[in-house]
N, C-alpha and C positions, 0 to 999 in steps of 0.2 A: 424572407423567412423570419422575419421578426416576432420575437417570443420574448414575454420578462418571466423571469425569477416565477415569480408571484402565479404567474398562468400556466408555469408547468406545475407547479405545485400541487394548485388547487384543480388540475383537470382532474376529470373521472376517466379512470381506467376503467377501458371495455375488455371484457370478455375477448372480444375480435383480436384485440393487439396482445392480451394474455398468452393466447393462443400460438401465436409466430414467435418465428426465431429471430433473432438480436437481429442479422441479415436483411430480414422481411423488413422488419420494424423499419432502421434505419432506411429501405427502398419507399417504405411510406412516408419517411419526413420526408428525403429529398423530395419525391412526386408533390410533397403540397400540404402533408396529413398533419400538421408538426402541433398535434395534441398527442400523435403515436409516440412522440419520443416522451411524454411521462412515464409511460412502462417500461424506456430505459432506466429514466431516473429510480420508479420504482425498483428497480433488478438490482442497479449498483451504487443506491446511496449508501448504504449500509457502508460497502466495498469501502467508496470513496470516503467516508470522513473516516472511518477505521485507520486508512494508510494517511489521511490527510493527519490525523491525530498524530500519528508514530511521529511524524516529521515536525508538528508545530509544538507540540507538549502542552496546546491548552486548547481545553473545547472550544471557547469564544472564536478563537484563531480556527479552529479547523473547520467551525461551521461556515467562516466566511471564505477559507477556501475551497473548501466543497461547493459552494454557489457559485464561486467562479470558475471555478473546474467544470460543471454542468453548461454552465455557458460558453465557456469557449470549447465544450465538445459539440455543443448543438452549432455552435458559428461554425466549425469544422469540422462537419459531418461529413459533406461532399469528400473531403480527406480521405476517408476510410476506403481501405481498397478490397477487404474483405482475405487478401493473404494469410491472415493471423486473427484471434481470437477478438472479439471487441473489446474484453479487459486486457489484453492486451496494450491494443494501441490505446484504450482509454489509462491505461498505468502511464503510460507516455506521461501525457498531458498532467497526471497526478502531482508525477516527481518535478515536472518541467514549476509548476505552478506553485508547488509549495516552495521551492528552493526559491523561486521569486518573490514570494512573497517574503521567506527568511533573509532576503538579500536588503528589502525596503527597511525589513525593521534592525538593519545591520549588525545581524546577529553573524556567528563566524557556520556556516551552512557544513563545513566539513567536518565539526564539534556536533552540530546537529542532527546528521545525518547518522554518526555511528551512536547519539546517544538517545535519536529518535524509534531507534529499531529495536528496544530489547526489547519490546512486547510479541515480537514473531513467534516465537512458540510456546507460551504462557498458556496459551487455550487451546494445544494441541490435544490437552486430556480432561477438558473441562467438563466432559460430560461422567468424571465419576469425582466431580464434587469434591477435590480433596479439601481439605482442613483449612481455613483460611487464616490460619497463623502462619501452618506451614507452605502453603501456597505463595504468601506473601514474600516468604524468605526467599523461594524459588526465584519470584519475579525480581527480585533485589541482587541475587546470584546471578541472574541474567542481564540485569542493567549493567551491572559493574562488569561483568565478563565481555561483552559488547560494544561498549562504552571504551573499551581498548582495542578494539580492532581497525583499522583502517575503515575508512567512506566507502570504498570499492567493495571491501569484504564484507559489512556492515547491508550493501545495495543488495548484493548478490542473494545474500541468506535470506534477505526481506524481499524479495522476489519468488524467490523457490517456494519458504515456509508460509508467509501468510497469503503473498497476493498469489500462489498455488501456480505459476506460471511453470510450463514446463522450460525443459534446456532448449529447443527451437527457439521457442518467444522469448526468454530470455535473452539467448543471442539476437533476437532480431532488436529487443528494445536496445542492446549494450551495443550493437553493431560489431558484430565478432563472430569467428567461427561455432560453431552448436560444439566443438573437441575441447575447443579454447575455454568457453564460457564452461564445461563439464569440469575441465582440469582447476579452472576461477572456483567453482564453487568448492568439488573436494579438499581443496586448500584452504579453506574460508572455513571450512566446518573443522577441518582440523585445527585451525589456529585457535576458534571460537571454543574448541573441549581444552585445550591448553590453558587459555586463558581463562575458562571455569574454572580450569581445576587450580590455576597459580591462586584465583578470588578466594576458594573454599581452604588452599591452605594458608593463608596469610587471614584470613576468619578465625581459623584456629587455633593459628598461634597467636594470637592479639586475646579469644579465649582464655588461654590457656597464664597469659601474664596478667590478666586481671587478678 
């Protein structure tokens, strides 16, 4: 089942593989079809360098793990067992590869991980355009607020909010009960408004002694 980089790229997405579901698709590479998995890549590049971005903090770096994250999904395709969504099991492979790669360039991955994530809910409201000064700040309130949370808590909310994963998949990726992972998350969002709100008052008062 030999494929490069290069020749999922440039195939031509048919109509025919448009058509099916992630399921389908992936029952065509395994049989043999393995130009059907460009219309994976098509579906979740997007996905993929967005979360590969969160974690490496530079586009250069995420485009090179998004390439390898596409290939070692298509090397491990047979893998999928179809229990759970395929971004899903393809998040797997996301976190598995960017933490690897943040390991090579001996960066500290648990610094990276709660400082990779504060763009999860920046574009929850982007389609009414707000202000891009004020937007900015938002995004800045959300790094710093984030950026103090734990790796674990930092995972979870970047789970929920951007890669959209429900509390099932979630536990299935965390390996924990769907009760456990609900009680993980409500806690996580709690800590995450606290530690908003301690950013915006120490903003203010720093403000306020200028």
């Amino acid at each position: 089942m030999a494929v490069t980089w290069l020749q999922i790229i440039q195939s031509n997405f048919s109509a025919m593989y448009a058509a099916l579901s992630d399921t389908e698709i992936i029952s065509k590479v395994l049989g043999g079809e393995s130009n059907a998995f460009a219309e994976l890549v098509k579906r979740y590049q997007n996905y993929v360098f967005t979360l590969a971005l969160r974690f490496t903090q530079q586009r250069e770096d995420a485009e090179e793990v998004a390439q390898d994250i596409f290939v070692k999904a298509y090397r491990s395709l047979s893998d999928f067992r179809g229990t759970a969504k395929f971004s899903t099991w393809l998040y797997t492979i996301v976190y598995t590869t960017s933490v690897t790669f943040l390991r090579k360039k001996k960066l500290s991955t648990t610094s990276i991980d709660d400082e990779g994530t504060f763009l999860q809910l920046e574009n929850r409201n982007s389609s009414f355009q707000a202000n891009l000064v004020e937007q900015k700040s938002k995004n800045r309130s959300l790094n710093e607020a984030i950026s103090m949370l734990s790796a674990d808590d930092a995972q979870i909310i970047t789970l929920f909010y951007k890669a959209e994963q429900s509390l099932e998949e979630i536990s299935t990726i965390l390996g924990m009960e769907t009760n456990t992972a609900k009680v993980r998350l409500h806690r996580a969002r709690t800590r995450l408004k606290e530690k908003l709100k301690l950013y915006l008052q120490d903003e203010m008062n720093a403000m306020q002694n200028d």
